[in-house]
C-alpha positions as CSV (number, residue, x, y, z in Angstrom):
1,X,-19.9,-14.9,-24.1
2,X,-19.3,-11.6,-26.8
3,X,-16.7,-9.8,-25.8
4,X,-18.4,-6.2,-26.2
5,X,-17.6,-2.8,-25.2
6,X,-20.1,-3.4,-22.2
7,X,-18.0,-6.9,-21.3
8,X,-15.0,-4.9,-21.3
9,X,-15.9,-2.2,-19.0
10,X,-18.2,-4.0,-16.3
11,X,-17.2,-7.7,-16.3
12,X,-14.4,-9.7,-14.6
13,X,-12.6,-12.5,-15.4
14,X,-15.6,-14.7,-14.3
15,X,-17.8,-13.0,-16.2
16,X,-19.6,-11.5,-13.1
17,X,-20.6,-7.7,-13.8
18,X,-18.8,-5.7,-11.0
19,X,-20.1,-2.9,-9.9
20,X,-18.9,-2.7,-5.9
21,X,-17.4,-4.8,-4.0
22,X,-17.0,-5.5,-0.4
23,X,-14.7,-2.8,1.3
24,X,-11.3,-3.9,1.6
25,X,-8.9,-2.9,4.6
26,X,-7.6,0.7,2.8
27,X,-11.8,1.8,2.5
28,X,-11.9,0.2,5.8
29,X,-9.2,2.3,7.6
30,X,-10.6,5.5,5.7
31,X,-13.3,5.4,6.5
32,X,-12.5,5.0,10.2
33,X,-10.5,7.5,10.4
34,X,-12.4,10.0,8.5
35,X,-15.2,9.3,11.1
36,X,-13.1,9.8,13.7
37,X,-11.5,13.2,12.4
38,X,-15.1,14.4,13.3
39,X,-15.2,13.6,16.9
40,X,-11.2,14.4,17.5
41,X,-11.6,18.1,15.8
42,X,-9.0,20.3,17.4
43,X,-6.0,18.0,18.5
44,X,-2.6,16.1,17.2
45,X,-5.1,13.3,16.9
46,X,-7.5,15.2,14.3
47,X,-3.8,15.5,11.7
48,X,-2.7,11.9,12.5
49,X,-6.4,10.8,11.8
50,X,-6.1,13.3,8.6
51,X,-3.1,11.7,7.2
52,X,-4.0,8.1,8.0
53,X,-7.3,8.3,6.0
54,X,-5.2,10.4,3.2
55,X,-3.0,7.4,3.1
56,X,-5.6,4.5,3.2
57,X,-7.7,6.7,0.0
58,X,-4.7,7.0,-2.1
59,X,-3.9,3.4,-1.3
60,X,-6.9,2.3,-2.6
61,X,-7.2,4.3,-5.7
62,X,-3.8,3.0,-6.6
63,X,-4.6,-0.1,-6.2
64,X,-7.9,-0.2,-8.2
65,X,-6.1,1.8,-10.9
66,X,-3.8,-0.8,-11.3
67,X,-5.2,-4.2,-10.1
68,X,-9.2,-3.3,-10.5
69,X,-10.8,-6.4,-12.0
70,X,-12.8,-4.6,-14.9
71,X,-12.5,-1.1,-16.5
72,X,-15.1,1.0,-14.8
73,X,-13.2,-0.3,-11.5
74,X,-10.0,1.1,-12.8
75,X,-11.4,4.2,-14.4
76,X,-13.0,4.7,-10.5
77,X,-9.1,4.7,-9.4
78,X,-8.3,7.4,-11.3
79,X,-11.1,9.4,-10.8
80,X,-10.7,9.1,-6.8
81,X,-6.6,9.4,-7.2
82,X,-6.7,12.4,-9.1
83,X,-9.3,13.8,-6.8
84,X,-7.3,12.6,-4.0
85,X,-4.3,14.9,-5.1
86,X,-6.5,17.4,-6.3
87,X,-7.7,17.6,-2.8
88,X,-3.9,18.3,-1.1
89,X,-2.3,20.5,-3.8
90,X,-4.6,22.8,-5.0
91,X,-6.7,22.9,-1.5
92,X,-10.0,21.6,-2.7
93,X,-12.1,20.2,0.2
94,X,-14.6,17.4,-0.8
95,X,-17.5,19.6,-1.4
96,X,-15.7,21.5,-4.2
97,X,-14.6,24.5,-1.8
98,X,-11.5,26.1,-1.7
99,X,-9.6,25.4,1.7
100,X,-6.6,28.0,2.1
């Protein structure tokens, strides 16, 4: 197999072009608990819920970033990670408006 640019950024170690892959436990717990942050709106539940799911995101992002199994897995790490902190310091929600 050529090792090409294409190789580099979409292919693991088995040669297998990865794309997605099946949700692992930090996706699963995210999602979860974002779903549930809509039905527990107003309560200590709704933060708890909010920081779980903040948790379980940025512990997936880290984890792709730095143990993703091709380049465009890693390079989706960083995009989510950055958006991730994006999200808490400068107040962004995740539709792009501004949450002060």
């Amino acid at each position: 197999m050529k090792n090409t640019l294409f190789d580099k950024i979409f292919r693991d170690s088995d040669g297998n072009i990865v794309v997605a892959q099946m949700p692992n436990l930090p996706i699963i717990v995210w999602f979860t608990a974002s779903l549930l942050k809509l039905v527990f709106t107003t309560s200590e539940i709704n933060t708890v819920l909010d920081v779980l799911a903040y948790g379980s995101l940025f512990t997936w992002a880290w984890l792709e970033l730095f143990q993703g199994v091709n380049y465009f897995r890693r390079a989706l790490g960083l995009v989510v990670l950055v958006g991730v902190i994006a999200s808490r310091t400068v107040g962004i929600d995740a539709l792009g408006n501004f949450a002060f």
